[in-house]
Backbone as a printed PyTorch tensor [residue, N CA C, xyz], in Angstrom:
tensor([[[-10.5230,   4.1360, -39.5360],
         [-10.0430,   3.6980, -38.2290],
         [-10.6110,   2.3170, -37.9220]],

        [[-10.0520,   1.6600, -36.9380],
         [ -9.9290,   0.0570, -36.6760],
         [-11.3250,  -0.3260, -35.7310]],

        [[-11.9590,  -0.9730, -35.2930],
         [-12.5870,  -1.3460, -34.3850],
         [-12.1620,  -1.2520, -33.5360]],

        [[-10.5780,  -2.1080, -32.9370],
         [ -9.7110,  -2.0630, -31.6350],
         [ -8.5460,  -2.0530, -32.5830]],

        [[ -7.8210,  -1.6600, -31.2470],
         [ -5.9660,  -1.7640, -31.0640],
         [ -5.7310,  -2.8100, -30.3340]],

        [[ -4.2180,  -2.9600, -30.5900],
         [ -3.4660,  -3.8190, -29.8430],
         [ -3.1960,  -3.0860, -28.6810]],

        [[ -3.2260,  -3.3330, -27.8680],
         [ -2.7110,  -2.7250, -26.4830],
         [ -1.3470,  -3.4780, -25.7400]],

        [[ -0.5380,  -3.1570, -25.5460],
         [  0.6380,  -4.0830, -25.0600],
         [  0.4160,  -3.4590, -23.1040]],

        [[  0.1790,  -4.7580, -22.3520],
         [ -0.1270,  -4.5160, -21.1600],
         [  1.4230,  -4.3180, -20.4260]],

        [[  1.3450,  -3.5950, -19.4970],
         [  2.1570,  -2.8720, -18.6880],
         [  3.1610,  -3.9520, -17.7500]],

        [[  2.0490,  -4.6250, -17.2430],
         [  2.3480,  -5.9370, -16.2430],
         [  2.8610,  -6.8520, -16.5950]],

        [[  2.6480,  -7.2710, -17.4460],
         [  2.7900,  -8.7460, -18.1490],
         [  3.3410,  -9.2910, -19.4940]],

        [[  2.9890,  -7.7340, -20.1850],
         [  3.4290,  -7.4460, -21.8690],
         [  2.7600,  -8.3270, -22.9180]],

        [[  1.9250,  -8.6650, -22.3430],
         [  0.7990,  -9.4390, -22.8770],
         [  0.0980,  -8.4650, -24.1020]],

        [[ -0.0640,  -8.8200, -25.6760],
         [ -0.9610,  -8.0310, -26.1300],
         [ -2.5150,  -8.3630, -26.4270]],

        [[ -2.8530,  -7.3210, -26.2640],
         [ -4.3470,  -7.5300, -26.4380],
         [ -5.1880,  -6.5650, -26.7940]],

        [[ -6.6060,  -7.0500, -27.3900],
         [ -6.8270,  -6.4730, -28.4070],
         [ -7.9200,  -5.8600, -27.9840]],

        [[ -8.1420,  -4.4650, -28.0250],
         [ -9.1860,  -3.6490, -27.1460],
         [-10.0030,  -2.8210, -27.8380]],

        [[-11.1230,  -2.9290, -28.2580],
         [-12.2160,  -2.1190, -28.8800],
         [-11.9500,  -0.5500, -28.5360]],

        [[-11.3050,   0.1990, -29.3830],
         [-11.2050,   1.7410, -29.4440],
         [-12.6670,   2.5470, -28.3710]],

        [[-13.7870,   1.6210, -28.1900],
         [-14.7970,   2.6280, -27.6280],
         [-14.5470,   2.4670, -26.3430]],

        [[-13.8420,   1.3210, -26.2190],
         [-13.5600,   0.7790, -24.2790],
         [-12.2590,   1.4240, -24.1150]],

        [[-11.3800,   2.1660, -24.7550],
         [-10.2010,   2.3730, -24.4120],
         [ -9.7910,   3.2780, -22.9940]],

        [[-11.0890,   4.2280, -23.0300],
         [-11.5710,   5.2560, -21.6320],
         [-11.9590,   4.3780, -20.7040]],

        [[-12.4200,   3.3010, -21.0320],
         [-13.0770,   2.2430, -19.6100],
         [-12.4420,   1.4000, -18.7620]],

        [[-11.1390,   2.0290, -18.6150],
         [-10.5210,   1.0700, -17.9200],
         [ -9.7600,  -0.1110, -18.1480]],

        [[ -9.5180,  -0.5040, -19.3840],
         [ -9.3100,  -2.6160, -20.0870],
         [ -8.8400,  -2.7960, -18.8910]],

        [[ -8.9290,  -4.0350, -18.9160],
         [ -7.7080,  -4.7140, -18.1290],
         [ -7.2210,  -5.8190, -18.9830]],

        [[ -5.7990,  -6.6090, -18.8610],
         [ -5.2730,  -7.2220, -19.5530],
         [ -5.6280,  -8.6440, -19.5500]],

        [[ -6.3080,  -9.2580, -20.5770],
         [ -6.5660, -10.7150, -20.6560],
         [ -5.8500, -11.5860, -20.3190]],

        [[ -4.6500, -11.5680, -20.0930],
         [ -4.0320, -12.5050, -19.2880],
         [ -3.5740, -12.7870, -17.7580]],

        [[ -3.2950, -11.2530, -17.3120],
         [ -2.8760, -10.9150, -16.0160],
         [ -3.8840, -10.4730, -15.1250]],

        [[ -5.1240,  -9.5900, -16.0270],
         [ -5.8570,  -8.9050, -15.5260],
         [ -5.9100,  -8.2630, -14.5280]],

        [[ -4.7530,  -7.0750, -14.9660],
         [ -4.4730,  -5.8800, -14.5320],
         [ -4.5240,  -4.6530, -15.3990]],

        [[ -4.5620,  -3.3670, -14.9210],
         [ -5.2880,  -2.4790, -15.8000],
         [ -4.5670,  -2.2550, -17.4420]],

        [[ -4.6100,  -1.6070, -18.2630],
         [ -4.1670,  -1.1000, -18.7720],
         [ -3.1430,   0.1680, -19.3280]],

        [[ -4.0410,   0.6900, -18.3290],
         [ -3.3290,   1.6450, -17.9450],
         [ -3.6220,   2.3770, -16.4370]],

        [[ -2.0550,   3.0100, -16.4270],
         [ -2.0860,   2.8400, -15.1570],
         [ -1.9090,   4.0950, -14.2940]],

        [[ -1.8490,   5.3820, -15.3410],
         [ -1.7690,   7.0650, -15.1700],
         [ -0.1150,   6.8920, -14.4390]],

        [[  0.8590,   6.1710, -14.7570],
         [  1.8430,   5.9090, -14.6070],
         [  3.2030,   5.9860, -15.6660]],

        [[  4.1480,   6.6160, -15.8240],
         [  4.9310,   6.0830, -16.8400],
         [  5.6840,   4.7850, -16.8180]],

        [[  5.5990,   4.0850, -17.6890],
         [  5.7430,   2.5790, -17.5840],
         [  7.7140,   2.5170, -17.6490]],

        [[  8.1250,   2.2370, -16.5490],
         [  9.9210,   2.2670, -16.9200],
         [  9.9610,   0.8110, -17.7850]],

        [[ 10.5680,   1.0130, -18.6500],
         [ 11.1150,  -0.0930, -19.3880],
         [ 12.8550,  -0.6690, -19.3300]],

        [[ 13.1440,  -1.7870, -20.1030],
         [ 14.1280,  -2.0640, -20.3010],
         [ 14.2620,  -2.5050, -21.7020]],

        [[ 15.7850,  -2.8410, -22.3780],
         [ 15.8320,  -3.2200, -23.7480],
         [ 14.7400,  -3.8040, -24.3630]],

        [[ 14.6830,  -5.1790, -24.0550],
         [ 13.8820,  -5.9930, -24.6360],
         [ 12.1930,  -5.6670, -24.5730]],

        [[ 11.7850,  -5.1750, -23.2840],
         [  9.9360,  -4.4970, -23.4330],
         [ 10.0220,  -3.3500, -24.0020]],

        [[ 11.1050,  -2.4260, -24.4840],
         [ 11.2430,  -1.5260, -25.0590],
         [ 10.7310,  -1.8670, -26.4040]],

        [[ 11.1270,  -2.5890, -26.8300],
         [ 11.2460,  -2.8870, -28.7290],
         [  9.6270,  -3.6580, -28.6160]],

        [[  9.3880,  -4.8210, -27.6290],
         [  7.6310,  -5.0440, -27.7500],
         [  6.9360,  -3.7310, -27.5590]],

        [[  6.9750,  -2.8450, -27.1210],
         [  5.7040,  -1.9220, -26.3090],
         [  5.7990,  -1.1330, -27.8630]],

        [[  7.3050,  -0.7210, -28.4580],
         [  7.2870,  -0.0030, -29.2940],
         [  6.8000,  -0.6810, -30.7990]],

        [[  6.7450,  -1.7090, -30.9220],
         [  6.3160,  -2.3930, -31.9070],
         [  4.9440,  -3.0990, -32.1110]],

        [[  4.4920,  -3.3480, -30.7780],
         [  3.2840,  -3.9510, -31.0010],
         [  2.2140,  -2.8840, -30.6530]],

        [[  2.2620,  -1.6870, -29.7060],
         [  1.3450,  -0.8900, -29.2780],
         [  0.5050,  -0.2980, -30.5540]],

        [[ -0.5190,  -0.1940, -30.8510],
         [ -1.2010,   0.6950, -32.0670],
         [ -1.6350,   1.9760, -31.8690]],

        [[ -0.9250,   2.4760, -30.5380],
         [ -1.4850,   3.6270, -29.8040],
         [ -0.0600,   4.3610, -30.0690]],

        [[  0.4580,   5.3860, -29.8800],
         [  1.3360,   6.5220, -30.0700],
         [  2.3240,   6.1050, -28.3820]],

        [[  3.8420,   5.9750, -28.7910],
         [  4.0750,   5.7120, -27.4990],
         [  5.0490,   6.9560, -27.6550]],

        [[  5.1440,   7.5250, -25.7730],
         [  5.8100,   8.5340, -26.2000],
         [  6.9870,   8.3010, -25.2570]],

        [[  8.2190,   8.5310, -25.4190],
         [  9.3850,   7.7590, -24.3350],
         [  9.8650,   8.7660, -23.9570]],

        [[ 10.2380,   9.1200, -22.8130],
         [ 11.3700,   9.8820, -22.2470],
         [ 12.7390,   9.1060, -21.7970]],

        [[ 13.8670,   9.6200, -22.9640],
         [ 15.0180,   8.9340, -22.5820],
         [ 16.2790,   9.9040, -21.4410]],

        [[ 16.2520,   8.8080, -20.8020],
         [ 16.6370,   9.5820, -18.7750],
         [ 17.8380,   8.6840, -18.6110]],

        [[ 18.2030,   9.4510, -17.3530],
         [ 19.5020,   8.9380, -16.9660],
         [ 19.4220,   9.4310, -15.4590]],

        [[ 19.6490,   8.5250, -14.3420],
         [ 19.5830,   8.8400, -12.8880],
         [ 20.4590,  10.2630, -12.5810]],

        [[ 21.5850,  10.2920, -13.3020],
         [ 22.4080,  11.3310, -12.7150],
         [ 22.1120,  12.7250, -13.5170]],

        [[ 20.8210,  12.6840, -14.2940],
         [ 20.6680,  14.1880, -15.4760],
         [ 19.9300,  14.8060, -14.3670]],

        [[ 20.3730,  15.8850, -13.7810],
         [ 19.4710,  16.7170, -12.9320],
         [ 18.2330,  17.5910, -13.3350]],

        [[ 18.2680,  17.8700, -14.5120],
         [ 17.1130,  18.0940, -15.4330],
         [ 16.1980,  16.9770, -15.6960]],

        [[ 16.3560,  16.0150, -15.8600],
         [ 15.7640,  14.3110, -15.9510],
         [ 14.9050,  14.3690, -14.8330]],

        [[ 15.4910,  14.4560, -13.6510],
         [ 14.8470,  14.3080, -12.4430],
         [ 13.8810,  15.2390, -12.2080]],

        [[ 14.2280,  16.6850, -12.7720],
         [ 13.3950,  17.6070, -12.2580],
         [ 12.0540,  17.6750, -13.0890]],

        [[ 12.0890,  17.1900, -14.4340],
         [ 11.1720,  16.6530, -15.1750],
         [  9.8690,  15.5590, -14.7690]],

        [[ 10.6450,  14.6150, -13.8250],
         [ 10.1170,  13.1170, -14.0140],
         [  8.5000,  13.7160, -13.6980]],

        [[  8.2510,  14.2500, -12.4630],
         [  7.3300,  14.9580, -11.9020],
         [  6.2040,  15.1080, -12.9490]],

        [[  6.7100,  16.2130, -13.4610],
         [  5.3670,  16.7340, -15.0420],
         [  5.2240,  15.7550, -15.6550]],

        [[  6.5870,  14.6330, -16.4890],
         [  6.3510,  13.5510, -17.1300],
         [  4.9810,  13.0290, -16.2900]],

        [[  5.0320,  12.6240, -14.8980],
         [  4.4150,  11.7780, -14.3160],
         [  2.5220,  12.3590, -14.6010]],

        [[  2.9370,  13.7680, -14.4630],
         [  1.6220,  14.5230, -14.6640],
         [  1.0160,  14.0240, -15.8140]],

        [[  1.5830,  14.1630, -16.6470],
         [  1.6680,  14.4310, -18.4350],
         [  0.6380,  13.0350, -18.8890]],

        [[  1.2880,  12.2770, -17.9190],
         [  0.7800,  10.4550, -18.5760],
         [ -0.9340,  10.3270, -18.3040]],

        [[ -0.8700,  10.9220, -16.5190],
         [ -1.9460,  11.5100, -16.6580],
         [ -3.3280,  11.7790, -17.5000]],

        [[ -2.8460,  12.8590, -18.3660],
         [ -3.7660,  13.7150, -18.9340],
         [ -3.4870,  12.7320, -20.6700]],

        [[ -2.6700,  12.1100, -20.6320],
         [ -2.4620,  11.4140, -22.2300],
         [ -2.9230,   9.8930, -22.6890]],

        [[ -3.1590,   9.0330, -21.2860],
         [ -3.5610,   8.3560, -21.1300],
         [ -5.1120,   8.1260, -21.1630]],

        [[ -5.5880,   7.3190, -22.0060],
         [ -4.8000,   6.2540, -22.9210],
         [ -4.9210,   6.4470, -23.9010]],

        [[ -4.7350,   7.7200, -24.8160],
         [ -4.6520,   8.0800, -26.1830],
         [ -3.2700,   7.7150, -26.6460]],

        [[ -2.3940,   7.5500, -25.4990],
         [ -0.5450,   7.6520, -25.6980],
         [ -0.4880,   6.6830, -24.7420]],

        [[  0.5810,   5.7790, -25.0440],
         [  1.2330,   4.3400, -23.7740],
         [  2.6930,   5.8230, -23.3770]],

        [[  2.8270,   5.5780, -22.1380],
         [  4.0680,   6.7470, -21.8060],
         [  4.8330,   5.8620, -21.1320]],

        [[  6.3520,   5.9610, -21.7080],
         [  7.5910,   5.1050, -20.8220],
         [  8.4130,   6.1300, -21.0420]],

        [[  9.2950,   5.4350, -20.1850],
         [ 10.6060,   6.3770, -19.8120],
         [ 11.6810,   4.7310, -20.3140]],

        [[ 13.0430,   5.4630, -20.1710],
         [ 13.9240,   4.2570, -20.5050],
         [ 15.2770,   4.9620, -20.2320]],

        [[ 15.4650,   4.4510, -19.2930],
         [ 17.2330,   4.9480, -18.4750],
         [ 18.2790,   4.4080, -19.3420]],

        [[ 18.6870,   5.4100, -19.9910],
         [ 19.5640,   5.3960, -21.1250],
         [ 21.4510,   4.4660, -20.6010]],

        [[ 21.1150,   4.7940, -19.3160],
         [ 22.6700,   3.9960, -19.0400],
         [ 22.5020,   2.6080, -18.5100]],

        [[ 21.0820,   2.0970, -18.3410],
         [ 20.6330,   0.5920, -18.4640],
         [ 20.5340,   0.2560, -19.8580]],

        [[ 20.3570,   0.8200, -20.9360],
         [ 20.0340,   0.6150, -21.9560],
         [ 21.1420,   1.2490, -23.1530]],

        [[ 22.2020,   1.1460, -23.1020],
         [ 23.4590,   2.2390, -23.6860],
         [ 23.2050,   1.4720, -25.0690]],

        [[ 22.0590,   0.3340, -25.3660],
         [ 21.9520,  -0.0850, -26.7210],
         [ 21.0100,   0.6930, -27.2630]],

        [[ 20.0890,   0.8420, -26.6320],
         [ 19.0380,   1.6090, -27.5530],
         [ 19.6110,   3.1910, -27.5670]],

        [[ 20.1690,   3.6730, -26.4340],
         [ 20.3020,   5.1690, -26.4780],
         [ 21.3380,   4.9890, -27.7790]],

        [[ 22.3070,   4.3460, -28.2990],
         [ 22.6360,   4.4050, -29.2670],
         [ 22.0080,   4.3570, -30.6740]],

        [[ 21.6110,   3.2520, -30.5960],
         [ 20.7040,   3.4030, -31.8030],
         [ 19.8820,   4.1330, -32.0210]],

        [[ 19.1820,   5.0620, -30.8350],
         [ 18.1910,   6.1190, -31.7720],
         [ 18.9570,   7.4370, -31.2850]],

        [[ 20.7780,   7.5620, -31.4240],
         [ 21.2830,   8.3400, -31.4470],
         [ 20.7890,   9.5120, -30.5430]],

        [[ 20.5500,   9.2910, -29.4050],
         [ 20.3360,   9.9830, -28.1280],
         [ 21.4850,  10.9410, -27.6290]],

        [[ 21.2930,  12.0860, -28.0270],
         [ 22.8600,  12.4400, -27.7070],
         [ 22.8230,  13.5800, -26.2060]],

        [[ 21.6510,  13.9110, -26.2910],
         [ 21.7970,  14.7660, -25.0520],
         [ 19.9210,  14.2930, -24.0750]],

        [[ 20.1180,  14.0780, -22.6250],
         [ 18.4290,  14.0410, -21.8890],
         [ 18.4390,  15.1210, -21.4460]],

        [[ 17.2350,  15.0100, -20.5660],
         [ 16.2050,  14.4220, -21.1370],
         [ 15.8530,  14.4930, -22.6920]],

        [[ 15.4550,  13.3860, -23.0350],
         [ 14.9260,  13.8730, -24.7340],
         [ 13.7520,  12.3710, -24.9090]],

        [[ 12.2720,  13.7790, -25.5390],
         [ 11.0890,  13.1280, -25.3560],
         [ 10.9450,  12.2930, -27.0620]],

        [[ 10.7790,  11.3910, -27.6400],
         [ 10.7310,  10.5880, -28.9140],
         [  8.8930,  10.1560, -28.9050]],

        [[  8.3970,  10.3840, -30.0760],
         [  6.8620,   9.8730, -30.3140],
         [  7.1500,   8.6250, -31.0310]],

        [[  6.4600,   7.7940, -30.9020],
         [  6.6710,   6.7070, -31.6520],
         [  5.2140,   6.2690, -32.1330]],

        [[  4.8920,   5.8720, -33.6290],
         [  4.1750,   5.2140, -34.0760],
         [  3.9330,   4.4530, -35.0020]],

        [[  3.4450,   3.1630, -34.6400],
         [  3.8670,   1.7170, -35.4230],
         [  5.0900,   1.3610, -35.3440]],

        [[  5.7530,   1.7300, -34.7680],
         [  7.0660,   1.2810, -34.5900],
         [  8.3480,   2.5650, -35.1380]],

        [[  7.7740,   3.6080, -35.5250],
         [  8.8470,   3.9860, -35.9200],
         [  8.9900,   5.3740, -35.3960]],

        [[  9.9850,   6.4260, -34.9420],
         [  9.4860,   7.2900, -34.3840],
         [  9.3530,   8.7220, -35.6370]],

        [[  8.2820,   9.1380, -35.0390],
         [  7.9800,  10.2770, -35.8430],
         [  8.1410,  11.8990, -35.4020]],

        [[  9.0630,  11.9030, -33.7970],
         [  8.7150,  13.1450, -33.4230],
         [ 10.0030,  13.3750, -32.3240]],

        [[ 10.4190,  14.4940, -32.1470],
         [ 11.8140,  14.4080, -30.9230],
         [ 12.3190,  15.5380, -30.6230]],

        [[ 12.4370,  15.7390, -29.3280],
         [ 12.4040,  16.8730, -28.4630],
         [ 13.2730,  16.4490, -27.9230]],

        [[ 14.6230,  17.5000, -27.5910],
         [ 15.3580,  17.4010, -26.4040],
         [ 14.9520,  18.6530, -25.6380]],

        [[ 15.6280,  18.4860, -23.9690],
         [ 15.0610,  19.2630, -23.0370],
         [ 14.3590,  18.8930, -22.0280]],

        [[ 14.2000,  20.1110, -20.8030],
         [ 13.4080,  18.9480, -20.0370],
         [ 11.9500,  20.1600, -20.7320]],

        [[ 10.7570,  20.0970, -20.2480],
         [  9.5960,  20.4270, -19.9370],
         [  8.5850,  20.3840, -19.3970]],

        [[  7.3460,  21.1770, -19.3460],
         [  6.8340,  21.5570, -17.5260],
         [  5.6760,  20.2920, -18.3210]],

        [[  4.3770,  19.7040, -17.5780],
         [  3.4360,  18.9900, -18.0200],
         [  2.2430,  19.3730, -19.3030]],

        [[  2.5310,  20.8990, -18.9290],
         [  1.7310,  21.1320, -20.3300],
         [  2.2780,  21.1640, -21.1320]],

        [[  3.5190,  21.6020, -21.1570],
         [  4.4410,  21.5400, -22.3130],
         [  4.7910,  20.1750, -23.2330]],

        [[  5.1300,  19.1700, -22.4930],
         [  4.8000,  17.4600, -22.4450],
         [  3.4210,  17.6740, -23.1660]],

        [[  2.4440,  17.7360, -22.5200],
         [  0.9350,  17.2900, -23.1230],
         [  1.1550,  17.8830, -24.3750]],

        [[  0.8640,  19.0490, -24.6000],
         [  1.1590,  19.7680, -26.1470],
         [  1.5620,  19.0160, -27.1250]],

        [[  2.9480,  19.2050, -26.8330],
         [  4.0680,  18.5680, -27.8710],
         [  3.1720,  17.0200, -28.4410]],

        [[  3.1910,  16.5410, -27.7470],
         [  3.0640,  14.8870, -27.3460],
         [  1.6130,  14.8990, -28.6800]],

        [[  0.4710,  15.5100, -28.0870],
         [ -0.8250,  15.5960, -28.5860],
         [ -0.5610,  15.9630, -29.8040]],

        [[ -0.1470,  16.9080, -30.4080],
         [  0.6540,  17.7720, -31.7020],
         [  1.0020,  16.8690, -32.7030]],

        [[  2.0010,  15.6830, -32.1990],
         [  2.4050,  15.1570, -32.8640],
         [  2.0290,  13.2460, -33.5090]],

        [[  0.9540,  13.4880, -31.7570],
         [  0.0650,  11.9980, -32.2420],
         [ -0.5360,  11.3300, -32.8370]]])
């Protein structure tokens, strides 16, 4: 294992490079200097989608949503829990699949909610469905 990771900041998308023992301490981002994390799921769009997923060295885990999935919604909640308890072992975004009808294509998204692990860039893990926060934590941890 590395000394530090890259951390891709939330705010600014700034990356930066964070000693694995400080990762519990709070970072904040060298350029913006704002936290790191933020016990928040980070909403994305196309383009911070493909940085967060490419540069992060941490496990990102996405929930791909859509405003009108009534399961999506009833989810967001636990998601919100979930980031919580995963943070900052896991960067957690969400990505509204009908702002983004490019990526939901390309990683062949066919039914949401549906949770994707990603690491180093590539994803290694995928759940459709919604699920409660432990269920989220589990999965997520399982596959990190």
């Amino acid at each position: 294992m590395t000394d530090s990771l890259h951390i891709v900041c939330p705010h600014c998308d700034a990356v930066n490079r964070v000693p694995v023992a400080r990762l519990s301490a709070q970072p904040v981002c060298g350029k913006c200097q704002k936290p790191l994390f933020t016990a928040q799921p980070l909403e994305l769009d196309s383009a911070r989608f493909i940085k967060h997923i490419a540069r992060n060295q941490i496990p990102v885990l996405v929930d791909f949503w859509a405003p009108w999935c009534g399961p999506c919604r009833m989810m967001a909640p636990a998601y919100a829990q979930a980031t919580q308890r995963l943070e900052p072992a896991v960067r957690v975004v969400k990505l509204n699949t009908e702002q983004a009808q490019d990526l939901a294509a390309q990683y062949a998204i066919r039914s949401i909610p549906t949770l994707a692990l990603f690491k180093n860039g590539r994803e290694v893990a995928r759940q459709a469905g919604a699920m409660d926060a432990a269920g989220i934590v589990a999965w997520a941890q399982a596959h990190a």
